[in-house]
N, C-alpha and C positions, 0 to 999 in steps of 0.2 A: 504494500500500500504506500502512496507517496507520502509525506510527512511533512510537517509543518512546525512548527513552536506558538506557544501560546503566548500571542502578542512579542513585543520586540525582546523580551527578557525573560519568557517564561519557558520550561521546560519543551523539547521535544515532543510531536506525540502525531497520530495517524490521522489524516483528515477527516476521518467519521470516528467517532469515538460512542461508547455506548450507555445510555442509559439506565441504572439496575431499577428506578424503584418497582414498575411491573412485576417483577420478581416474586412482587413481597406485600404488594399495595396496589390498590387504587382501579387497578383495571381486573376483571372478569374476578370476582372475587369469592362468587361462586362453587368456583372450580377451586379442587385440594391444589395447594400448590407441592411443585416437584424440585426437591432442592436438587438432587442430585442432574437434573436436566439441567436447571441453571447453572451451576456447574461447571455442566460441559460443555455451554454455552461460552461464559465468561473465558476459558480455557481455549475454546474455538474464535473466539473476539482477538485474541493476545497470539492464538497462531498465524489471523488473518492481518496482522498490523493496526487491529484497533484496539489503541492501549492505554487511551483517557478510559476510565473506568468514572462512572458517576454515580454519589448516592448520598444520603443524607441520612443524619441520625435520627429522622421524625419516621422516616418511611419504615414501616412495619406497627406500629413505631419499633425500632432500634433493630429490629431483626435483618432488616436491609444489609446494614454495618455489617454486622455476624456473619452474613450469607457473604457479604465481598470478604471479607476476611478467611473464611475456610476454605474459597473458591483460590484466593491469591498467596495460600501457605504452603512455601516451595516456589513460588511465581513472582516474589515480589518486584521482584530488578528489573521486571517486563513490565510493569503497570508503572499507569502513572494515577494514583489516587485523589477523584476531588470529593468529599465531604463538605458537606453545611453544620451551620448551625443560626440558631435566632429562631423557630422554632420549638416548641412545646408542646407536646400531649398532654391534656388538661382530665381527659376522657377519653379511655379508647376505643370506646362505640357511641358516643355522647354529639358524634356527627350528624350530617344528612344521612339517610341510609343506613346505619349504623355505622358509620366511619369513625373515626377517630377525629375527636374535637383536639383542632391545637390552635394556638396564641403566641403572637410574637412574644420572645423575651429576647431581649439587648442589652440586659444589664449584663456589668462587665464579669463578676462574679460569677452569671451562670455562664459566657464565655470559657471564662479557666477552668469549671469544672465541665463543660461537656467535651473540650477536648482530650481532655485524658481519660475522659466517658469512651469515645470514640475511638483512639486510637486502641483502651483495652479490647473493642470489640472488631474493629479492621486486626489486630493482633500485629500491630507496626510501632516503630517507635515516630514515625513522621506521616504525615498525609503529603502529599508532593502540593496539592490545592485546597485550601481551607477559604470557604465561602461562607458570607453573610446570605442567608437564606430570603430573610426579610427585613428593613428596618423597624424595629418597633417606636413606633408613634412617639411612647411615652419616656425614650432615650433618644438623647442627642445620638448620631453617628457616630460621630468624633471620639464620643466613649466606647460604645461598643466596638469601633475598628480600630482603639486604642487598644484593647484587650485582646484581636485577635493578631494584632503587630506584636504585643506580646509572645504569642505562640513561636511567632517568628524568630522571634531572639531566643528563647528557650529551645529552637532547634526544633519542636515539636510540628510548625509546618514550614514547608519552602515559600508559600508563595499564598496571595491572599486573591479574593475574589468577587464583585457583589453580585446581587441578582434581584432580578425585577429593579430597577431603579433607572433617574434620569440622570441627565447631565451633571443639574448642580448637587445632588450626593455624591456623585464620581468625583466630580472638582473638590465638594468636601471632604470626602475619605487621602483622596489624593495628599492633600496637606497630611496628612497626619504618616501615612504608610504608602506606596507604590502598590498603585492596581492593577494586578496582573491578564484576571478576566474579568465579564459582565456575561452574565447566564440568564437571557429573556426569554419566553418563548417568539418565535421568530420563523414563519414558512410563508411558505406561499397564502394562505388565508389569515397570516397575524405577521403585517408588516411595521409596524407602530415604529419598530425600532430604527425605522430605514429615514428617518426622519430627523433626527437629532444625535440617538446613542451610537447608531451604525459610522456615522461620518465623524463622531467624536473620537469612537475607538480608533478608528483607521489612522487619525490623526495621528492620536500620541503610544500609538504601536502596543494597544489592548488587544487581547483578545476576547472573541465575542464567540458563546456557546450558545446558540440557540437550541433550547428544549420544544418539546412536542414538535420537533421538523417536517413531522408528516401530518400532521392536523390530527394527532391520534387516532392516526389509520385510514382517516379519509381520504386524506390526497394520494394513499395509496392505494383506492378503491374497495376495498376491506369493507366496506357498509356502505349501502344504499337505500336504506331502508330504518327508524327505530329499531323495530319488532328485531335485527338482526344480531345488536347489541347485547352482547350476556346480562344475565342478571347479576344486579349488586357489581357493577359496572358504575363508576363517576361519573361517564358520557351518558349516561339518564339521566344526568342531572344539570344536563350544559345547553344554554339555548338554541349554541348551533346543531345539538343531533336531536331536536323536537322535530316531531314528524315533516309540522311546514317548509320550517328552517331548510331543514338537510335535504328536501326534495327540490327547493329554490338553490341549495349551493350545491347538486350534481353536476350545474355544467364547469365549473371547478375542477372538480375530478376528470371530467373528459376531457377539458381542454389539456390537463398534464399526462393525460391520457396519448390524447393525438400525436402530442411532444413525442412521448413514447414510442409508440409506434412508428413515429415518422425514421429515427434512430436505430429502431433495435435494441430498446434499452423496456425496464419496467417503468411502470408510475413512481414507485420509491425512489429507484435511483435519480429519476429527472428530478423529483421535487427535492433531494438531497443534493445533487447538483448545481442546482438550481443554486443553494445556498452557499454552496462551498464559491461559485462564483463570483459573491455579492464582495469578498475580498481576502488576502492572504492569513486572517486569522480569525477567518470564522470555522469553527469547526462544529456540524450538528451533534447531536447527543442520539440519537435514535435509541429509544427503548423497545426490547423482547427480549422473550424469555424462548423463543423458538429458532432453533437451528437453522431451519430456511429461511425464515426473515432476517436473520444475523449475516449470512453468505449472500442476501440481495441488497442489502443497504453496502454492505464492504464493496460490493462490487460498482457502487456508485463513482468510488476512484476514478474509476477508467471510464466515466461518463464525460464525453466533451461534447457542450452546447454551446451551437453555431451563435451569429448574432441575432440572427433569423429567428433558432428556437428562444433565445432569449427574452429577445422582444416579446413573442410569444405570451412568455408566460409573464413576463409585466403587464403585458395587457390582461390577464385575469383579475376579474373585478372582485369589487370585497366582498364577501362574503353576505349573507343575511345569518342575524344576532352575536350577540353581544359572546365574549369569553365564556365569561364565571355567570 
């Protein structure tokens, strides 16, 4: 796989990198999860040169960590680990659906202790990328990414990171500690960041990870329909997979469709293309827990879109409804 660095100063790592929470959370939850699959998966990621591994301590909650940690023992010198924190499980069915209820916390305290929370359960003495998950409201920034600069100097992580955020928290963090990445969601139906944050990073040599790259699974054609969606499934609860919604943004899906086929290539990979295109350190995050979706996103690498197909696909309109 070709390889990149995160932003002008950050680690080396594969231009599709992978996302673990699915693993563990959030999608098809229904269904027993299979660690030993994930696993083989995570193991098959790090054979195909995607070696940003992603996950956070809320997801499971904290089983996520666990599952990256036993998958990467023996493995470690081949990953490159990013972890969140600012996040709290308050309730772990006390959600929508019975999800797990969590709440920012940014105070600097729970900082120090989640990351030794974290690294006991990744089983590492460092995370290579320690990211602000969310800012909490009711903490200045500056404090809480005061406490994760800390980590830094304690050797416990290399490199820091925010997520979801604009400009001037970046500009704020900035003063205090060097930011390494910004982790948005970011695809072809959730452009926000191409606006502000994307021309900011590229500026001062950030990198930029957009999550949910494939519209969670949309843009890779994976559903065209609710009724198609598992039960106990998040995406039952998002306005863009309501019945109307998602029957209004099919021609989304086909237009990265046509891209597709016009190529030779899948939906996945054009829409991760697609991304990898927008500049030299953007790298997507794509989440699963499935071997063949793991071998069709890796294979997005070797996806090259003309200026033809480009165009293309900025001409896809915005979607209909909101994110969350």
């Amino acid at each position: 796989m070709r390889t990149t660095t995160l932003g002008t100063h950050g680690p080396q790592v594969g231009v599709i990198g992978l996302g673990a929470m699915g693993m563990s959370f959030a999608y098809d939850m229904a269904s027993p999860r299979d660690e030993a699959a994930s696993v083989s998966v995570i193991h098959q990621a790090l054979d195909l040169g995607v070696t940003l591994i992603d996950t956070a301590d809320v997801y499971g909650p904290y089983t996520n960590e666990e599952l990256v940690g036993r998958a990467l023992a023996g493995h470690r010198d081949r990953a490159v680990i990013a972890t969140k924190v600012g996040l709290e499980c308050v309730d772990p069915t006390g959600g929508p659906g019975g999800s797990p209820l969590v709440r920012p916390n940014g105070r600097p305290e729970h900082v120090r202790a989640a990351i030794d929370a974290s690294l006991r359960r990744l089983g590492t003495d460092h995370v290579d990328l320690y990211q602000l998950h969310r800012v909490d409201p009711e903490v200045p920034v500056e404090e809480t990414w005061g406490a994760l600069a800390e980590a830094v100097t304690a050797g416990k992580a290399r490199h820091l990171g925010l997520s979801e955020v604009g400009v001037d928290v970046i500009r704020r963090a900035e003063a205090i500690h060097p930011v390494t990445t910004v982790q948005s969601e970011f695809s072809l139906w959730t452009r926000d960041v191409q606006a502000e944050v994307l021309p900011y990073c590229a500026l001062h040599g950030i990198g930029l990870l957009p999550y949910s790259p494939l519209g969670r699974g949309f843009l890779a054609g994976r559903f065209a329909s609710f009724d198609e969606l598992p039960d106990k499934d998040q995406r039952r609860r998002l306005p863009r997979f309501q019945q109307e919604n998602l029957r209004a943004n099919l021609g989304i899906a086909a237009a990265v469709r046509e891209v597709a086929d016009r190529i030779g290539a899948t939906p996945a990979q054009v829409a991760l293309a697609w991304l990898v295109a927008q500049g030299p350190y953007v790298v997507p995050i794509p989440g699963t827990k499935t071997p063949e979706y793991l071998a069709d996103n890796a294979g997005a690498t070797d996806v090259r879109l003309s200026p033809a197909d480009l165009a293309d696909l900025d001409a896809v309109p915005a979607p209909a409804g909101a994110r969350y």
